[in-house]
Every structure is written in C-alpha cells, then in structure tokens.
C-alpha atoms as one frame of an Amber mdcrd trajectory, in Angstrom:
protein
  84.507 104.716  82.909  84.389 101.372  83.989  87.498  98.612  84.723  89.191
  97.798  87.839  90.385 101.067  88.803  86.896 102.499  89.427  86.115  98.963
  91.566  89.329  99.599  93.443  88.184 103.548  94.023  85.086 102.472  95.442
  86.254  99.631  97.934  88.882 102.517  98.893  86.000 105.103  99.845  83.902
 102.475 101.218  86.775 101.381 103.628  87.745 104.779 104.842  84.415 105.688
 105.039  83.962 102.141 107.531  86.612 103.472 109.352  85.834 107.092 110.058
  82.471 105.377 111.241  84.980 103.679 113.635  87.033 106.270 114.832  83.783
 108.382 115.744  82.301 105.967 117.365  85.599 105.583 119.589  85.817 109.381
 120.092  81.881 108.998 121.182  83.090 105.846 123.950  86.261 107.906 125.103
  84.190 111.183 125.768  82.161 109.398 129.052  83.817 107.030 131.585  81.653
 104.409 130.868  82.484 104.634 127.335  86.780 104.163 128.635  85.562 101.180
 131.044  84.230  99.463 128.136  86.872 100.329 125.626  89.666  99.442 128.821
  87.579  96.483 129.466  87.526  94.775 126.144  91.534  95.787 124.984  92.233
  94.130 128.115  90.090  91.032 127.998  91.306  89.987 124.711  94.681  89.414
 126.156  96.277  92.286 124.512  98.853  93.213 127.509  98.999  89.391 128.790
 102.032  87.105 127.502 100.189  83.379 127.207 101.457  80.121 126.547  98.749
  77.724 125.027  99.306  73.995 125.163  97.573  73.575 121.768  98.143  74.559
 118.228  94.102  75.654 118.133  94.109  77.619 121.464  97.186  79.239 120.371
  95.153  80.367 117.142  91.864  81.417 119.097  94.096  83.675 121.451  95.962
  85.434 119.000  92.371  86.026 117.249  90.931  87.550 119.804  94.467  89.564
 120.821  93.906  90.633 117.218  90.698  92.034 117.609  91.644  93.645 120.956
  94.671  95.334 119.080  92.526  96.420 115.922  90.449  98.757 118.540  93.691
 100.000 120.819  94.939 101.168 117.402  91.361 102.981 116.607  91.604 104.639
 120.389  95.220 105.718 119.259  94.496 106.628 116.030  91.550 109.626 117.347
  94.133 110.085 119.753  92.749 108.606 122.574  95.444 106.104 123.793  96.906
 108.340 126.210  93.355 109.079 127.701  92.588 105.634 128.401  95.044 103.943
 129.126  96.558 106.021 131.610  93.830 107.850 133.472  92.744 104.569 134.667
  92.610 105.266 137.805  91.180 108.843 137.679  87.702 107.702 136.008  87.310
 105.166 139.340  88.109 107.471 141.602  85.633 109.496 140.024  82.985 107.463
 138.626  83.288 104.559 140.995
C-alpha cells in the first residue's frame, strides 16, 4: 500500500532512527572526559548559558542559530540522561584529567 501514510511512516522511522544514531553517539562522548570537554565545550560556546544583546537584527539571528544548535545537543545529553553528568561534574573530570 502506497499514499501518504506509508511516506509519513518512513520519514518517522528514518528520523528516530537519525536520532538514536544521536543519542549513542552522545552516550559514546559522555563515557570519557574528553568526550564531556567537548560536549561542555561546544553547549557552552554557542552561547547557550550567556544572556547577549546584539546591536543588529542579523547578529541577533546568527546568535540565536548557533544557541539553537548548542540547545539541540544539551537536550540529546539530557535525553540519554547525561545532563546531570556533565554539567555538574565539571570540575571532577579537571581535577582528574587535567
């Protein structure tokens, strides 16, 4: 059987599919503390805990872009459960991977 249902099934199993890609490949980056620097590194760097103020209607668009993208992967580290982990052992990976 053919129609838009079936199209709608498979763009459905595709996308979960993409995202359980996703979410093991988080679990894989939260497992080693290089994996957490990275993750920590680029959730912060995209300005996702930082209040800005941009003078122009097109900076204002790029940042919330990229805070979008930062946001997308804190909700992947939360959804495998991870958000705890890396957000607030922080300080324990430097201690002891630094």
């Amino acid at each position: 059987m053919e129609g838009p249902d079936c199209a709608g099934g498979a763009g459905e199993a595709a996308r979960a599919l993409e995202q359980a890609r996703l979410e093991d490949a988080v679990r894989g980056l939260v497992e080693s503390p290089d994996g957490r620097t990275f993750l920590r590194w680029l959730i912060h760097g995209a300005g996702v805990f930082r209040a800005v103020y941009p003078q122009s209607h097109a900076e204002a668009a790029f940042q919330e872009g990229r805070r979008t993208v930062g946001l997308s992967v804190l909700q992947l580290c939360v959804n495998v459960g991870a958000g705890d982990k890396l957000l607030n052992n922080e300080m324990n990976d430097e201690v002891n991977h630094g």
